[in-house]
N, C-alpha and C positions, 0 to 999 in steps of 0.2 A: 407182048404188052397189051395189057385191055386195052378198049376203048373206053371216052368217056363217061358217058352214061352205061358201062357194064355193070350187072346185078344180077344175083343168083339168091338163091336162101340156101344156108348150109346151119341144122340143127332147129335153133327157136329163133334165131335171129338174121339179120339181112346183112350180106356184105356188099356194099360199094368202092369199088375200086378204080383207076385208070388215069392218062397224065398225060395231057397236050405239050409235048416237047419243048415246042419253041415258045410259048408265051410263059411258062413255069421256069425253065433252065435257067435264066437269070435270078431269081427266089430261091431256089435249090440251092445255087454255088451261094449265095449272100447266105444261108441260114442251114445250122448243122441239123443235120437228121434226125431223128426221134431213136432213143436207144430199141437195139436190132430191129430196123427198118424194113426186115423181109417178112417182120409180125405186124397183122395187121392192129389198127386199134378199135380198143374196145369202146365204146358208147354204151352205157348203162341209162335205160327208161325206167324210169321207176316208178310209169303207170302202165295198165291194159294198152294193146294194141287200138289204134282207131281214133282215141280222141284226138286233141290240138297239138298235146304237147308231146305227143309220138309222130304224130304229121309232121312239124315242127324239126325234130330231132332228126328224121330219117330224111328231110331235106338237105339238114344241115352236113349229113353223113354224106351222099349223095357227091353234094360238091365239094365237100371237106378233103375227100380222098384224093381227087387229080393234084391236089394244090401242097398234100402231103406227099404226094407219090409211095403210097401204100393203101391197100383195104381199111375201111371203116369198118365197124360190124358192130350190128344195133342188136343190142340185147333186151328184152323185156324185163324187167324182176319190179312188180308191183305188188302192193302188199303195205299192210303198216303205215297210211297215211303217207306212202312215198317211201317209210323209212327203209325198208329192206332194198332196196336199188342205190338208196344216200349210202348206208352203212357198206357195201361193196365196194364201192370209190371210197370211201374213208377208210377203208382198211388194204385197198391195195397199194402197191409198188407205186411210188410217185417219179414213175417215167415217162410218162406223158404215154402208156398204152392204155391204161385204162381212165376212161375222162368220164362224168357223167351230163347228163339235160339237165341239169335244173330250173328252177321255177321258184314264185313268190314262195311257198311252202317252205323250203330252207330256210327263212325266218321265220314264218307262221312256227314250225314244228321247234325250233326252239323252246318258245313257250308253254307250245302246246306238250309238247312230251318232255317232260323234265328229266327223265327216268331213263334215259335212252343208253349210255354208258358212251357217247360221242355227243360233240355238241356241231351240229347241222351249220356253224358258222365259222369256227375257229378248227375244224379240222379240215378247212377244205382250203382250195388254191382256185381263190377267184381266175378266169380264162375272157369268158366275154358274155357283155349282156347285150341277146343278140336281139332282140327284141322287146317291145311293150305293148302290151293287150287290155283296155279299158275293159271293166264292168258295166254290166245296162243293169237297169231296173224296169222289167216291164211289166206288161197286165195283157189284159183278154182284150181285143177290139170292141167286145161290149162291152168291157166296165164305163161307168160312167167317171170312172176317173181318167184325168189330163195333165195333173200335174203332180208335186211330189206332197205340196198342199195339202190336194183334193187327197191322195193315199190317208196322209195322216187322219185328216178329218174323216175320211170313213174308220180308221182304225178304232176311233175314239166313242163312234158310236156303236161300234160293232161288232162282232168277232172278225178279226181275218187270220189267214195263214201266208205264209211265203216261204216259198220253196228255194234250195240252192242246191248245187252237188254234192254236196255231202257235209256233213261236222268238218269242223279244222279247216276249209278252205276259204281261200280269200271273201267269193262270197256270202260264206259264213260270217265271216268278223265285217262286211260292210251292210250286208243287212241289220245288225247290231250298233254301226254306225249311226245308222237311219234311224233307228229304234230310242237313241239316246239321244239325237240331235232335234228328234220331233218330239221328246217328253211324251212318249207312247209304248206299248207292249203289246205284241200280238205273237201268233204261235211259230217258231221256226220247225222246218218241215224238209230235214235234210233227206237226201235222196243220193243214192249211190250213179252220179251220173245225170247231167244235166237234161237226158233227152226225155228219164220220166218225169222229171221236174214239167219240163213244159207240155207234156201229154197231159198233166192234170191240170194245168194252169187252162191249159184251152178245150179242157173237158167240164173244167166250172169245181174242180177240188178247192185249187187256191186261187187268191187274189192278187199273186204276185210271185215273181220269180227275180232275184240275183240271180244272175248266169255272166261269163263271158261274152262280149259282142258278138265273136264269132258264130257264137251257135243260133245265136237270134236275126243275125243280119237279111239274110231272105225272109224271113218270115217277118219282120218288123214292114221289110219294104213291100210285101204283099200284101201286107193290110191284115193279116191274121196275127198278131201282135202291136201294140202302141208303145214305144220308147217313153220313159218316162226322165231319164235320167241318166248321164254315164259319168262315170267316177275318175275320168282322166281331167287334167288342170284347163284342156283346152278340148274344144267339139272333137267326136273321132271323125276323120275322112271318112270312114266306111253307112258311118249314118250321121251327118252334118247338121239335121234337122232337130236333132234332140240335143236338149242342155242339159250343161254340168252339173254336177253337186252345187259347183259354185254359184251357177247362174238359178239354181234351183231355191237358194236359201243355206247352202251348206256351205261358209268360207271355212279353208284349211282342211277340210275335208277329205281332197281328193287322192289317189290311190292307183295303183295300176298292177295288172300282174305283171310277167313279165317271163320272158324263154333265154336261156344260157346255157353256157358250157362251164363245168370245171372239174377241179383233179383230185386230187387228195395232197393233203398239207406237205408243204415240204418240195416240192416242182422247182425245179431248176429253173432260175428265168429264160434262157435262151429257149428251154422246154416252152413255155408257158406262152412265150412271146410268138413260134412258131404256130403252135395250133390256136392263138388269137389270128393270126394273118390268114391263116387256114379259114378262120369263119367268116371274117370280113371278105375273101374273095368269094364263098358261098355266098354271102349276101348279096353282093353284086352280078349275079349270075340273073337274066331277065326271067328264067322259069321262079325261082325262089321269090322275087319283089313281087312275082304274080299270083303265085300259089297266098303269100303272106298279107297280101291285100285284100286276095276273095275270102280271106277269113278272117276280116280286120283285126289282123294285126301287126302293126308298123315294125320296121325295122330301124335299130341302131348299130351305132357297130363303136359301141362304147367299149373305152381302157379295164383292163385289166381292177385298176385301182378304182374306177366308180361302180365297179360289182362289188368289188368289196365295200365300201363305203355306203352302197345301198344296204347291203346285205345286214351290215351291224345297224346303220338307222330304221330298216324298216323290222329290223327283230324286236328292239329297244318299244318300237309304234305298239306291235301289235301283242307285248307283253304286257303291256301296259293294260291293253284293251282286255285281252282274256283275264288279268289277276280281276278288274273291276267288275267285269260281266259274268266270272265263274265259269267264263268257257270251259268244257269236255269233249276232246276226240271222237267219245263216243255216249 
C-alpha cells in the first residue's frame, strides 16, 4: 500500500495515490467504491502545466486519492480556450473515473464558443466548487493613478491599454465590465498568460492589468504593483487593503473565478456524492488551506447543487455581456 503523500509521473501526467487506514475505513464501509477501483482516476487540466488552475487541480489530486483509496492521475490536455480537456470529460464514461478541474470558463465558453457540438454546462455533472478566486485591477507603482476614478479619468484624456490573459477569460469580460460601467473605451491587450501581461505593465507598455489576485499578491505587497480594485463582493484576505468593485463605485458588479471538479452528464449520485466528500477532506488537509491562501485563493466546499446553479447563473451573466460587447475568442 502506498503511503500518503506517494507520487510518481507515469506518461504526461502525475499520479497520486495512498490511504491512511484508520481515519478513512469508516468513509469506505459508509460509501461504495468508484466503478473498478483498482483503476485509478482520471483528472483532466484543461490548461498548460504551471499556472493556478493546475496547482490547484494537482492539490486536489494529491488528497483526493487517500480519501478514494485509488491513484488520481492529472492529465494535462490544453488547447481550445480550455475546450479540448471540457470536451474529454464530456465525452467519457460517466463513472466517476474520468472527472475534470473546472473553472469560471465553463460558463464564459458557453457563450463564447457557440459552435462547439457540447454545451460546457448541460453536459456536465456538477461534483464541487472547491474554491473562489477574486480579480484585482492593478497598475504600475508610478502611475499616478489611486483609484478606479482616477483610471477612468485618465482613460478619458488619453490613450491607455489593459492587459489580461488572454480573449475569453474572465478577466477579459471584467475589464469590459469596467469599460461600460465608467462610460469609457480603451485598448484590450490580451496576452496568452498573465505573467507577460504584467512584464509590460511594469515595463511602462500598459496602464493596467485584470489578472487573478494570485499572480499579483507579492508583488502588490512589495510596492511594485498598486491594487486598485478586486471584484469579489467582500475585500480579499490575501490583500485586505484594496476595495471592491462595490466599494469602488461598481454596485452589482462583482464576480469571482473560481476552481472545481466535475464529470460528464449522467453520474450516478452515490458516484458524485463520493468524489465530493473526496474533495472536501482535500480541503481540509492543512498543506492545501496553505498552499490555497499563499495564492489568494479561498476555499469552499460548496454542494453539488450550487455548482450547478452557478454554473447556469453565471453562463446566462456573461452571454449577456459578450452578445452586447461583441466579444471574440480570438
Amino acid at each position: 500500500m502506498a503511503s500518503l503523500n506517494h507520487f510518481h509521473k507515469m506518461g504526461n501526467g502525475a499520479i497520486y495515490s495512498g490511504m491512511n487506514r484508520r481515519s478513512l475505513l469508516a468513509s469506505f464501509l459508509a460509501t461504495p467504491a468508484l466503478a473498478q477501483p483498482d483503476r485509478p482516476v482520471r483528472l483532466i487540466v484543461p490548461v498548460a502545466p504551471g499556472g493556478s488552475q493546475d496547482i490547484v487541480a494537482r492539490l486536489f489530486a494529491r488528497h483526493m486519492a487517500p480519501a478514494l483509496g485509488q491513484p488520481v492521475v492529472v492529465e494535462n490536455l490544453p488547447g481550445a480556450g480550455s475546450n479540448i480537456g471540457y470536451e474529454a470529460v464530456v465525452r467519457a464514461r460517466p463513472d466517476g473515473l474520468t472527472i475534470g478541474a473546472g473553472s469560471d470558463s465553463l460558463s464564459i465558453n458557453r457563450a463564447l464558443f457557440p459552435r462547439l457540438g457540447f454545451d460546457t454546462v448541460a453536459d456536465i455533472t456538477p461534483i464541487a466548487q472547491a474554491s473562489v478566486v477574486p480579480q484585482i485591477f492593478v497598475v504600475d507603482y508610478r502611475s499616478p493613478v489611486r483609484t478606479l476614478a482616477d483610471f477612468v479619468a485618465l482613460a478619458k484624456r488619453e490613450a491607455v491599454a489593459v492587459g489580461t490573459p488572454g480573449n475569453g477569460s474572465l478577466s477579459h469580460l471584467l475589464q469590459q465590465v469596467l469599460q461600460d460601467a465608467g462610460e469609457v473605451s480603451w485598448t484590450h491587450a490580451p496576452y496568452r498568460g498573465g505573467a507577460l501581461a504584467l512584464n509590460d505593465l511594469m515595463g511602462g507598455s500598459l496602464q493596467g492589468v485584470m489578472i487573478n489576485i494570485g499572480a499579483v499578491t507579492e508583488h502588490v505587497r512589495a510596492g511594485r504593483l498598486r491594487g486598485i480594485t478586486v471584484s469579489s463582493a467582500t475585500r480579499a484576505a490575501a490583500l485586505p487593503d484594496v476595495p471592491t468593485f462595490a466599494e469602488a463605485g461598481l454596485r452589482g458588479a462583482d464576480a469571482v473565478g473560481w476552481h472545481g471538479i466535475f464529470g460528464p452528464k449522467g453520474m450516478a449520485a452515490e458516484t458524485v456524492a463520493r468524489l465530493h466528500a473526496a474533495v472536501v477532506t482535500a480541503l481540509r488537509v492543512p498543506e492545501v488551506a496553505q498552499r490555497l491562501g499563499a495564492l489568494g485563493i479561498e476555499p469552499t466546499e460548496d454542494a453539488p447543487e450550487a455548482l450547478g446553479a452557478r454554473l447556469v447563473a453565471d453562463a446566462d451573466r456573461w452571454a449577456a455581456l459578450i452578445r452586447r460587447a461583441n466579444l471574440r475568442p480570438e
